[in-house]
C-alpha positions in Angstrom: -12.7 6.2 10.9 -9.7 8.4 11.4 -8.6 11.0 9.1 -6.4 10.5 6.0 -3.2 11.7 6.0 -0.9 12.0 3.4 2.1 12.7 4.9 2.7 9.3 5.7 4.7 6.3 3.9 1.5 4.3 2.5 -0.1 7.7 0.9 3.0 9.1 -0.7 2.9 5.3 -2.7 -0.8 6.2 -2.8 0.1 9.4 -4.8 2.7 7.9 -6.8 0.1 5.6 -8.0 -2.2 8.0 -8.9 0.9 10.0 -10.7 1.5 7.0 -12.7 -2.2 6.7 -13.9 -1.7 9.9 -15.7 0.0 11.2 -18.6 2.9 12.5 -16.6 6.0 11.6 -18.5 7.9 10.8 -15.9 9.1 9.6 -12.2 8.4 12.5 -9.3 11.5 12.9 -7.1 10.9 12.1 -3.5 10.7 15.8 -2.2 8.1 16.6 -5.0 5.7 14.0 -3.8 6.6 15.0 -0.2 5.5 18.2 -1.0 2.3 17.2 -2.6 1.2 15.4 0.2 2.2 18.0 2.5 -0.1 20.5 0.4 -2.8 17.8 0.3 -2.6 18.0 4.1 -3.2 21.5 4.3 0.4 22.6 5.5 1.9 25.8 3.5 4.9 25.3 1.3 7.7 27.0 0.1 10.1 25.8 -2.1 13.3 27.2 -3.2 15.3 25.8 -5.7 17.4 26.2 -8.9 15.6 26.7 -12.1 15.1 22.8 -13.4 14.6 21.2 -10.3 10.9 20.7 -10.8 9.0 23.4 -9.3 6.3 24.0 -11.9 5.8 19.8 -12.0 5.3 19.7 -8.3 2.5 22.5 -9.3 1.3 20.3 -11.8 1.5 17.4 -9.9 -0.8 18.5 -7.0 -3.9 19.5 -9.7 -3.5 16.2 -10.8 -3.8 14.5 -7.5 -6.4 16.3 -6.5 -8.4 15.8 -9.6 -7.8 12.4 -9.6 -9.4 12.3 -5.4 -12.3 14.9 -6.4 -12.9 12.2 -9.6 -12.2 8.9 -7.3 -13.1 9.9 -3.9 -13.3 6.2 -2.7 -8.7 6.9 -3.0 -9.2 8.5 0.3 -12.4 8.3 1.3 -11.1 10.0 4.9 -9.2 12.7 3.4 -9.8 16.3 3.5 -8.6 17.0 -0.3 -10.9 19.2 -1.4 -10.8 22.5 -3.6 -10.5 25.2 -1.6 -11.1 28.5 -3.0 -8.3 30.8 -2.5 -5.4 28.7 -3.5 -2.2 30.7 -4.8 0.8 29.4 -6.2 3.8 31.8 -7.3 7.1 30.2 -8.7 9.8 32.4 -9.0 12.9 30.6 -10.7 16.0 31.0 -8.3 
């Protein structure tokens, strides 16, 4: 069975659903479940952007994936989503 990936098409709709299943009030923009999913797949990420523009809900957004997966791990039974232990995130409004 090959490894899940979710920087692809079919688990970014994957992650959306599992957004909307939660008690998120609203849509994610495209480039903040890009960059979930690009987390997810263990890739570093830096975003810069304006204060607004949804840098602490991408933050939130990725603990909610992954709880979702560690709580459901038939999502993606393939996937590597796992807590690791040193995970750091610093937002720092532009």
């Amino acid at each position: 069975m090959a490894l899940f990936k979710w920087s692809s098409s079919t688990s970014h709709s994957l992650c959306r659903q599992i957004l909307k299943g939660t008690k998120l009030e609203y849509d994610p923009c495209d480039y903040q479940v890009e960059g979930v999913c690009q987390s997810l797949d263990g890739v570093d990420l830096l975003a810069i952007t304006p204060t607004g523009s949804g840098k602490t809900g991408y933050y939130a957004m990725y603990i909610l994936v992954v709880l979702a997966v560690v709580k459901n791990p038939l999502l993606c039974p393939t996937s590597k989503c796992e807590c690791r232990e040193n995970i750091g995130c610093d937002l720092f409004p532009f």
